[in-house]
N, C-alpha and C positions, 0 to 999 in steps of 0.2 A: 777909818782905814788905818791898819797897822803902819807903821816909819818904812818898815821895806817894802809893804806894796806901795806908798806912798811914794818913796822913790822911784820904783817902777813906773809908775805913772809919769815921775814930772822926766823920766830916761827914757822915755818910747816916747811922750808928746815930742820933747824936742829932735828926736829922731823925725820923726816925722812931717815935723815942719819945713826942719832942713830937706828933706826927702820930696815933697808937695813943690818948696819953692826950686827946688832945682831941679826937678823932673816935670812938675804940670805949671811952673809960673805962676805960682800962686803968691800971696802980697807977704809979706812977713805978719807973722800970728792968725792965719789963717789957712785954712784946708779946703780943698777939692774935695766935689764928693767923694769919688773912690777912696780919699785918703780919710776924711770923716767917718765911712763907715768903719775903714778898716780899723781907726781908732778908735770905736764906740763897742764893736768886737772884741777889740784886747783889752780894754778897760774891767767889760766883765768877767771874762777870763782872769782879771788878776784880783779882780773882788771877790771872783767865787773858788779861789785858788786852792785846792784839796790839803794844801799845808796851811792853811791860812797865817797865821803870825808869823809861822816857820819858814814863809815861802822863799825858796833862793831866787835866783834869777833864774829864768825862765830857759835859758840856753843851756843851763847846769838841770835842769830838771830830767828827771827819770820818767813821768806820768804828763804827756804831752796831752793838753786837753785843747787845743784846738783843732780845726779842722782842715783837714791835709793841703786846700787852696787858700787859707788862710795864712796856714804856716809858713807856707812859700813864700806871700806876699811880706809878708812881716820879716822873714828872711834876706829878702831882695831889698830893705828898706834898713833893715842893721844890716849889713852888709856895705849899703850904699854912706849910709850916715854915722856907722862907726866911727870910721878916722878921722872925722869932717867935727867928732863930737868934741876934740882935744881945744880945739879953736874957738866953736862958739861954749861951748859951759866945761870950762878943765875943770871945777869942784866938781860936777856933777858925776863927769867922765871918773875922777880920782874915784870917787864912790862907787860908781858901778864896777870899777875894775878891782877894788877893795870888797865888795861882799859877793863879787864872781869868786875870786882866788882864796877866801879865807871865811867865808860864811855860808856859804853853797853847800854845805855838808847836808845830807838829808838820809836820815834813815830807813 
């Protein structure tokens, strides 16, 4: 897996962990189902990424390839576990808001 879906990865996991434990109670490093599928969903979605190497972040993307009640939920989960994201991984956050604002370019 390229470095930027890679990061993608380890930036939606912890979205969504934070999102699992403060919305369904679930333990620290674990998922509800709803929240496992939904992350088993995105995962291929960023492996099968039509920019592959190139891929910006997914918010910056022009060619949405999920699907429209997917999109929602994953919406409703960054949304919820963005600001929450400065707290638990600020390297992680500092990265994701450095290849949204200055790598996201896509032709």
């Amino acid at each position: 897996m390229a470095y930027s879906r890679h990061l993608e990865t380890k930036t939606l996991d912890t979205m969504l962990e934070i999102y699992c434990h403060d919305k369904h109670g679930s333990q620290s490093g674990e998922l509800c189902a709803e929240c496992a599928g939904l992350s088993q969903y995105a995962r291929q979605r960023i492996e099968k990424c039509f920019y592959g190497d190139r891929k910006p972040v997914c918010s910056k993307c022009r060619k949405h390839c999920y699907k429209k009640d997917m999109r929602e939920s994953i919406k409703q989960v960054m949304r919820y576990s963005g600001p929450k994201m400065l707290w638990h991984s600020p390297l992680l956050s500092l990265r994701y808001f450095y290849r949204k604002r200055f790598k996201s370019k896509v032709d």
